[in-house]
N, C-alpha and C positions, 0 to 999 in steps of 0.2 A: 769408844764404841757406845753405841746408843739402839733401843730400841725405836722404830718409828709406827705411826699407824700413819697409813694413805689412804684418803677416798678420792676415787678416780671418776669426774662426771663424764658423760659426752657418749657418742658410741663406742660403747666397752663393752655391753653383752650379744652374744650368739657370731660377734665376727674372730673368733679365737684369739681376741685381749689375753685374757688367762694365762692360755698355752706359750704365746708369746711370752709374756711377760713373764714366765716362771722355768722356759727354759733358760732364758736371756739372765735371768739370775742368780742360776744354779752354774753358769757357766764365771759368773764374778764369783760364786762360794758363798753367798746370801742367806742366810739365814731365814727361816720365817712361813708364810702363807698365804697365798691369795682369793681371794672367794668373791660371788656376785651377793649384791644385796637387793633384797625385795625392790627397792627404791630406785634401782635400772643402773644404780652407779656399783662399784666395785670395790674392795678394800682392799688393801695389801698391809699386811705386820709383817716388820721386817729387824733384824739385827743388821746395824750399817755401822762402818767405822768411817771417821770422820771425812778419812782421803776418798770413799767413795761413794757419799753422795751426792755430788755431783753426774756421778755414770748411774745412781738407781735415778734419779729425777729423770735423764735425759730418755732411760729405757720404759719409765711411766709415760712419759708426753710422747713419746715417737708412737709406743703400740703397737699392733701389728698391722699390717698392709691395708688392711679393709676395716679400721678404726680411726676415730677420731673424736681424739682428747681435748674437752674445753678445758677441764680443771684438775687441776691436780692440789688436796689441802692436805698437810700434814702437819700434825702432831708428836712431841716427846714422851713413850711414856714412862714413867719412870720406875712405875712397881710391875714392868714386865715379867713374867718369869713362862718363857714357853718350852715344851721339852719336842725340839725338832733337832734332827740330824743337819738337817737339808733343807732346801723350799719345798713348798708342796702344794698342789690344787686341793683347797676345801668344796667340799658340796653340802 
């Protein structure tokens, strides 16, 4: 199990990326938050065990219906320490 931080480019804001992406997460048991960032892209911090990053990458690039992801970068981090039940929308 690993912490990850994701920055998500492309159309991610105002077509409900967020929404999407954070029920779709809470339905795997994900740990973590999503938020938009000044910069038009979006971030996601996430608690992920090994077997399933492969299903958080696939539900960052898919999106929701009326988005469209160029990029997807992530990072390990290591001195994580977030106190979340759940996933959750930041604003």
């Amino acid at each position: 199990m690993e912490w990850y931080r994701f920055i998500i480019s492309g159309r991610v804001q105002g077509v409900f990326y967020r929404k999407f992406v954070s029920q779709a997460l809470m339905q795997k048991q994900v740990k973590g938050y999503i938020r938009n960032l000044p910069d038009g892209t979006v971030e996601v911090v996430a608690e992920i065990f090994d077997d399933a990053f492969d299903d958080v990458m696939e539900i960052l690039k898919e999106g929701s219906p009326l988005s469209s992801v160029d990029e997807v970068r992530y990072e390990i981090i290591d001195d994580a320490e977030f106190n979340t039940d759940g996933f959750e929308i930041r604003y």
